[in-house]
Backbone as CSV, one residue per row, in Angstrom:
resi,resn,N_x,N_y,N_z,CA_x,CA_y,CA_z,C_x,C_y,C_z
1,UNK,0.807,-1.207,0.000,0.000,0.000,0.000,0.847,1.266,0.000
2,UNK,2.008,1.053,-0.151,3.152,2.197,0.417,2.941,3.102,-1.062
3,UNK,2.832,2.267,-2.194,2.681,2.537,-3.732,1.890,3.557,-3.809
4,UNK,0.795,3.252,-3.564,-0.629,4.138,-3.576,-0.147,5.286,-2.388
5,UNK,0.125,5.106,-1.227,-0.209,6.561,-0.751,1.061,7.670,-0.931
6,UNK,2.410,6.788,-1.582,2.894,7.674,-2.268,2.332,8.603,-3.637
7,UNK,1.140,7.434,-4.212,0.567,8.170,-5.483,-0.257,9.300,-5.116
8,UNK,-1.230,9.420,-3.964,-1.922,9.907,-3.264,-1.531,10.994,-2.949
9,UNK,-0.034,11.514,-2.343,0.632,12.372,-1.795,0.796,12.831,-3.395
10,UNK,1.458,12.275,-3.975,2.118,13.161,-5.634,0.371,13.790,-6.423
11,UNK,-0.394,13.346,-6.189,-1.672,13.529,-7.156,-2.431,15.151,-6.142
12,UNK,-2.508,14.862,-4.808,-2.549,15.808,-4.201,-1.725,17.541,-3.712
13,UNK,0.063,17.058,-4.433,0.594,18.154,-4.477,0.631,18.696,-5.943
14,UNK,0.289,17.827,-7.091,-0.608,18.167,-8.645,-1.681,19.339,-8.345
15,UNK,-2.596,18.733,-7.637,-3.488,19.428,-7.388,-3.335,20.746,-6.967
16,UNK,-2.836,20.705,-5.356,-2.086,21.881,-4.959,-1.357,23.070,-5.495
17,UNK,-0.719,22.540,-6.524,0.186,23.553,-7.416,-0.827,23.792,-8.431
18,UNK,-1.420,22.928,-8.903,-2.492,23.795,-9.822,-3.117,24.876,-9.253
19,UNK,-3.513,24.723,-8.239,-4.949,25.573,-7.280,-3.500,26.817,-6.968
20,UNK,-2.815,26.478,-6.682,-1.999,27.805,-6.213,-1.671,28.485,-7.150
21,UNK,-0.953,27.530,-8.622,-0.860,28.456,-9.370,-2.287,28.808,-10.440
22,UNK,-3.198,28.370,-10.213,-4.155,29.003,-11.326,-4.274,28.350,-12.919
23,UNK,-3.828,27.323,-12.462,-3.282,26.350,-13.837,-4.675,25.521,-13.730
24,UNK,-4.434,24.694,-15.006,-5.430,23.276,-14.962,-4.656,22.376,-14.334
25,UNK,-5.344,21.511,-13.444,-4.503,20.490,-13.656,-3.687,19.246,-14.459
26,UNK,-4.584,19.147,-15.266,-3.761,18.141,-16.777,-2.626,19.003,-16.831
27,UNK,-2.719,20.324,-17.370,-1.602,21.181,-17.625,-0.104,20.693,-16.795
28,UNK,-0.920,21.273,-15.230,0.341,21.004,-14.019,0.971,19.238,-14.353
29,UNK,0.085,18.226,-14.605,0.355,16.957,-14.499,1.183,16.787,-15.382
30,UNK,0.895,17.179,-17.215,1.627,16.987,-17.899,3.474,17.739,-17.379
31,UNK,3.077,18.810,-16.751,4.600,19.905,-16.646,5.629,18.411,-15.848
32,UNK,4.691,18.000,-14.870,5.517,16.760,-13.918,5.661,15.515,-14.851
33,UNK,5.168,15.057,-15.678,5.417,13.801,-16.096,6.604,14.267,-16.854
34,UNK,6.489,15.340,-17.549,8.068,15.941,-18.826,9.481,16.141,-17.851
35,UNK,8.776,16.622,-16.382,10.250,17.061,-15.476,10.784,15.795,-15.334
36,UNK,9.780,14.544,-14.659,10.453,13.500,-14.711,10.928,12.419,-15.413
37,UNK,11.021,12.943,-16.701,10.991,12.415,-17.560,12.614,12.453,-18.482
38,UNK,12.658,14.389,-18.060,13.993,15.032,-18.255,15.106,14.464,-17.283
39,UNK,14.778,14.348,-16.004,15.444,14.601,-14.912,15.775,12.922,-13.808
40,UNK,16.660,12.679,-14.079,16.393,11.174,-13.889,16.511,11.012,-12.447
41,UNK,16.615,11.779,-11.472,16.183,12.499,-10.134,15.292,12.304,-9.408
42,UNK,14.520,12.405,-10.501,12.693,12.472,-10.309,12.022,11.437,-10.561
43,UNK,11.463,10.475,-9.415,10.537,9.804,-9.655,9.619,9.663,-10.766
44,UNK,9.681,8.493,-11.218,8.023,9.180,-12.298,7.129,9.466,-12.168
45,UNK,5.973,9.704,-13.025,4.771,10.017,-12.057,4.011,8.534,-12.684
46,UNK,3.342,8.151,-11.240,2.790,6.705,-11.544,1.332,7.074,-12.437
47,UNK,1.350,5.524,-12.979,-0.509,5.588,-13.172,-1.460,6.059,-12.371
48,UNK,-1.168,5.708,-10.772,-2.171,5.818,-9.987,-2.326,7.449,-10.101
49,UNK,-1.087,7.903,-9.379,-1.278,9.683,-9.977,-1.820,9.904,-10.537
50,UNK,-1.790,9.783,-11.731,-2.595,10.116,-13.032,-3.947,9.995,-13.698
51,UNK,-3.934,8.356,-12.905,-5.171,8.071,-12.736,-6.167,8.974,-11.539
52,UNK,-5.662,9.671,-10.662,-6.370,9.818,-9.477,-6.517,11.638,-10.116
53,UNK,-5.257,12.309,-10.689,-5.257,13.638,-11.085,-6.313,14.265,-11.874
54,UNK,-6.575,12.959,-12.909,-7.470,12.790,-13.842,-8.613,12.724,-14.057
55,UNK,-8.664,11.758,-13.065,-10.426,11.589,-12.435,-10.763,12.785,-11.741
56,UNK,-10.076,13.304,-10.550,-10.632,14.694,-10.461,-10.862,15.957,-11.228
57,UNK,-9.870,15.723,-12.152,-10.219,16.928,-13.206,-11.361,16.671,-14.074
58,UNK,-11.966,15.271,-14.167,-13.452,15.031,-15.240,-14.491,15.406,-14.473
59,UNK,-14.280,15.335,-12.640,-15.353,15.444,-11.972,-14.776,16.983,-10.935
60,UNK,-14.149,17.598,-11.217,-13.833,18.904,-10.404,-15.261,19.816,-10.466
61,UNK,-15.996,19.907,-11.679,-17.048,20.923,-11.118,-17.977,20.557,-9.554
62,UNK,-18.229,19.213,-10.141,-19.636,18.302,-9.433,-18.599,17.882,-7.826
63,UNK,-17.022,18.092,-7.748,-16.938,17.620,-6.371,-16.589,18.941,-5.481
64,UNK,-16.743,20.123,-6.239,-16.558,21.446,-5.913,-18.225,21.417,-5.206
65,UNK,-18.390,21.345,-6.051,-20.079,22.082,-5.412,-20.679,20.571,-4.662
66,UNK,-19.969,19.629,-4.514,-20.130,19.236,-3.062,-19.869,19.100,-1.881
67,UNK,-18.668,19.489,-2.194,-17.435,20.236,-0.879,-18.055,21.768,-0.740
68,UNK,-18.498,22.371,-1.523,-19.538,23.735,-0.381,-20.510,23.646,-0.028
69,UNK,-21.289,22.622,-1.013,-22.967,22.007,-0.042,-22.816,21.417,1.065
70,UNK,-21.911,20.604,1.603,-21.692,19.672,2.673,-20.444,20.478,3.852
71,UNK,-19.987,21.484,3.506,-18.896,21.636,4.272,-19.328,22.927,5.365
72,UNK,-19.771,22.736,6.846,-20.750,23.346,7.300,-19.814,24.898,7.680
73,UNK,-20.155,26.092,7.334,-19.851,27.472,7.854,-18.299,27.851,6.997
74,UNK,-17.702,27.001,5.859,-16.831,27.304,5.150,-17.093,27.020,3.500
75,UNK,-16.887,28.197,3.214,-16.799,28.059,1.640,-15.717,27.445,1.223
76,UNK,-15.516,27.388,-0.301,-14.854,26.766,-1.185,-13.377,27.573,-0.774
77,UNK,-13.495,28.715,-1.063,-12.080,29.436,-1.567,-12.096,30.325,0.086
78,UNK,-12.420,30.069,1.207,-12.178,30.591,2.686,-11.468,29.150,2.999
79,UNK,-11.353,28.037,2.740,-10.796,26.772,3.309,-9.185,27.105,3.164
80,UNK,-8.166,26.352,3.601,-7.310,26.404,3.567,-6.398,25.978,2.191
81,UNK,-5.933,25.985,1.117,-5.650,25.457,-0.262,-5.291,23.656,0.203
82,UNK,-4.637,23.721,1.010,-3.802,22.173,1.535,-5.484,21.707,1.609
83,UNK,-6.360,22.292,2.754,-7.323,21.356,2.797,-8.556,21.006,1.685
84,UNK,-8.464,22.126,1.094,-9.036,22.009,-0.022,-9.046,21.201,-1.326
85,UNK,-7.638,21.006,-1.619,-7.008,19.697,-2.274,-7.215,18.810,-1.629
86,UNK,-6.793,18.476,-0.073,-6.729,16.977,0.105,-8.509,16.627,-0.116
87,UNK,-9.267,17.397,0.362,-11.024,16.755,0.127,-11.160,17.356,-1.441
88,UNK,-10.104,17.449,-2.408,-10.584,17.214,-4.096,-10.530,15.663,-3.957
89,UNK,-9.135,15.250,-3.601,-8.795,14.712,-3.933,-9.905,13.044,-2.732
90,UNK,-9.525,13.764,-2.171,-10.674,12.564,-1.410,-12.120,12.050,-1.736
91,UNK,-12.728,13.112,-1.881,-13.920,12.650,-2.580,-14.393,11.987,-4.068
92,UNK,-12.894,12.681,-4.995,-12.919,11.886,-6.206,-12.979,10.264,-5.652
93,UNK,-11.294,10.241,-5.198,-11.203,8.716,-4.574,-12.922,7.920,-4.089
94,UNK,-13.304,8.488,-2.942,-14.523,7.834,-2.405,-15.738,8.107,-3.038
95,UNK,-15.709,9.027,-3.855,-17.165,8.896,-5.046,-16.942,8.171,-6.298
96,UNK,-15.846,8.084,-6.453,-15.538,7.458,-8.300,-14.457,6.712,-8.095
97,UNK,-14.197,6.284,-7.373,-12.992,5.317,-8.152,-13.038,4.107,-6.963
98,UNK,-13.439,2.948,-7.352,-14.600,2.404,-6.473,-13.431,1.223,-6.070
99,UNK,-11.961,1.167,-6.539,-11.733,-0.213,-5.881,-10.974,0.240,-4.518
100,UNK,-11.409,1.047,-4.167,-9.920,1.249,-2.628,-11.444,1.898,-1.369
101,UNK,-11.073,0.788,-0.873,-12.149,1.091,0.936,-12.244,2.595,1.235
102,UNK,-13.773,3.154,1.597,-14.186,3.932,1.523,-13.152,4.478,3.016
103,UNK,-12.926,3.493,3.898,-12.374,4.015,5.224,-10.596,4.288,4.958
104,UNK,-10.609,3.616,4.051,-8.836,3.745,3.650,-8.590,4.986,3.214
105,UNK,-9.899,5.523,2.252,-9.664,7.147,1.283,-9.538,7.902,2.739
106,UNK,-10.410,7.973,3.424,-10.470,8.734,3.967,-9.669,8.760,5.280
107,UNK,-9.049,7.259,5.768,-7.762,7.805,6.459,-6.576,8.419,5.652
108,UNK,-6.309,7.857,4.412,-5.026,8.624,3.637,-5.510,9.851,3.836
109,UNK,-6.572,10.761,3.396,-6.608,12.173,3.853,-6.248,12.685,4.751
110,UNK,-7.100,11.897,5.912,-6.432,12.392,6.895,-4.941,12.794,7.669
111,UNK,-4.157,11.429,6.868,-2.634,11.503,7.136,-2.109,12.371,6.418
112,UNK,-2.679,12.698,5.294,-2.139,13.638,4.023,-2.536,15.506,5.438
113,UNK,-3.426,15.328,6.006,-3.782,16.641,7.179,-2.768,16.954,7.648
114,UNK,-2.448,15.395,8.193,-1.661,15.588,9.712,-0.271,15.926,9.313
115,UNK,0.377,15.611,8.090,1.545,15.725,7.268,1.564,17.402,6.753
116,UNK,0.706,17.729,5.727,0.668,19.026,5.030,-0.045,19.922,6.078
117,UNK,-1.166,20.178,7.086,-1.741,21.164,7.028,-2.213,21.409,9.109
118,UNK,-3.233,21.876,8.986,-2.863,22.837,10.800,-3.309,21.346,11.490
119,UNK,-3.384,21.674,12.454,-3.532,20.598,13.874,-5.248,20.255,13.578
120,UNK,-6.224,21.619,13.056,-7.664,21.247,12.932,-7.928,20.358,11.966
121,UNK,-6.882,20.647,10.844,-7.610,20.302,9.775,-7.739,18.738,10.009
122,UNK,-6.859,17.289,10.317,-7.443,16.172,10.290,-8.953,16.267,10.470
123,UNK,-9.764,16.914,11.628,-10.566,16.577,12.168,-11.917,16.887,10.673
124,UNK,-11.431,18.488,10.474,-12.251,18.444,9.458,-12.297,17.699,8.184
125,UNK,-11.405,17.638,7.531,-11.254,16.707,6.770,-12.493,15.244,7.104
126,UNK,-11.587,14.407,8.023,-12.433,13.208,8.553,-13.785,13.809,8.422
127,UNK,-14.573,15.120,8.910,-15.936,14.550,9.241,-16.677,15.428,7.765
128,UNK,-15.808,16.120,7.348,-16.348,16.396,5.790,-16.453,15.023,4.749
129,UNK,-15.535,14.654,4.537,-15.163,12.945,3.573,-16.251,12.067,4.604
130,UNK,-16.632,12.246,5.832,-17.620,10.884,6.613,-18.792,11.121,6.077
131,UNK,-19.051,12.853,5.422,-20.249,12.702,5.521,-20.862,12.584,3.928
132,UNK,-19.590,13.029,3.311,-19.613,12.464,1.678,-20.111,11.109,2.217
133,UNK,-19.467,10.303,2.354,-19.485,8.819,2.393,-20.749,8.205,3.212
134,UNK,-20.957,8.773,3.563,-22.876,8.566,4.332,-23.541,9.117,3.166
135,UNK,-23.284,10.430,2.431,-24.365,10.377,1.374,-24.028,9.632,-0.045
136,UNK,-23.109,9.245,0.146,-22.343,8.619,-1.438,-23.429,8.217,-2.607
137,UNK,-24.410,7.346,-1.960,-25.169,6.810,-3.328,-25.828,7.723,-3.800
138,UNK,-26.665,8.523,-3.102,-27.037,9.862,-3.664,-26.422,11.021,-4.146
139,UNK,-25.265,10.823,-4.281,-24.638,11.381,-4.545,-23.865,11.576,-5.911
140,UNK,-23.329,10.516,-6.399,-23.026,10.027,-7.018,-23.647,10.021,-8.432
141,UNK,-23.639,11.268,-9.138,-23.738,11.551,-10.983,-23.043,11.892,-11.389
142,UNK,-22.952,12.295,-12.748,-22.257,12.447,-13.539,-21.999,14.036,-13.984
């Protein structure tokens, strides 16, 4: 599992640098697959990355506007950028991409908190992604 939550960590600082810099993310993803590609330094960037970067960018409108319907007394762009990525990236995982345990997405977030971002954020995180995951089937279009 070490595979994946290294992919997890790389797909989430994709994200991150997109959102900071104002980029797309395909854009940012492609810039990392060419660095490591140049730079024999650099890890590659895995499938899973890509796979996980990807999927959020087909579903970024629909997991935006469920991270401000569900996220109680904080908007989208008042959240913190770190926490804001890690629940892109979490809810893609636990709404769409159906082979990895709904409790696994959402502890990697959480560790991805306790690693990148303040002392609160695990908590929020956890009970934002719990409550995706209590509404999941309804949730869940296209």
């Amino acid at each position: 599992m070490a595979a994946r939550t290294n992919a997890r960590k790389r797909a989430f600082q994709v994200l991150f640098e997109a959102d900071q810099r104002d980029a797309d993310v395909a854009d940012v993803l492609g810039d990392w697959k060419r660095h490591a590609a140049s730079d024999t330094r650099q890890p590659p960037v895995s499938e899973y990355t890509a796979d996980l970067v990807e999927g959020y960018a087909r579903y970024a409108r629909r997991i935006d506007e469920l991270l401000s319907q569900y996220s109680v007394d904080w908007t989208l762009d008042r959240m913190p950028v770190v926490d804001r990525n890690i629940l892109r990236l979490g809810a893609y995982e636990l709404l769409w991409h159906d082979d990895t345990p709904d409790a696994v997405v959402i502890d990697e977030a959480v560790q991805l908190a306790k690693e990148f971002s303040t002392d609160d954020s695990p908590a929020f995180i956890n009970g934002l992604l719990g409550r995706l995951k209590d509404l999941k089937p309804s949730l869940r279009r296209d």
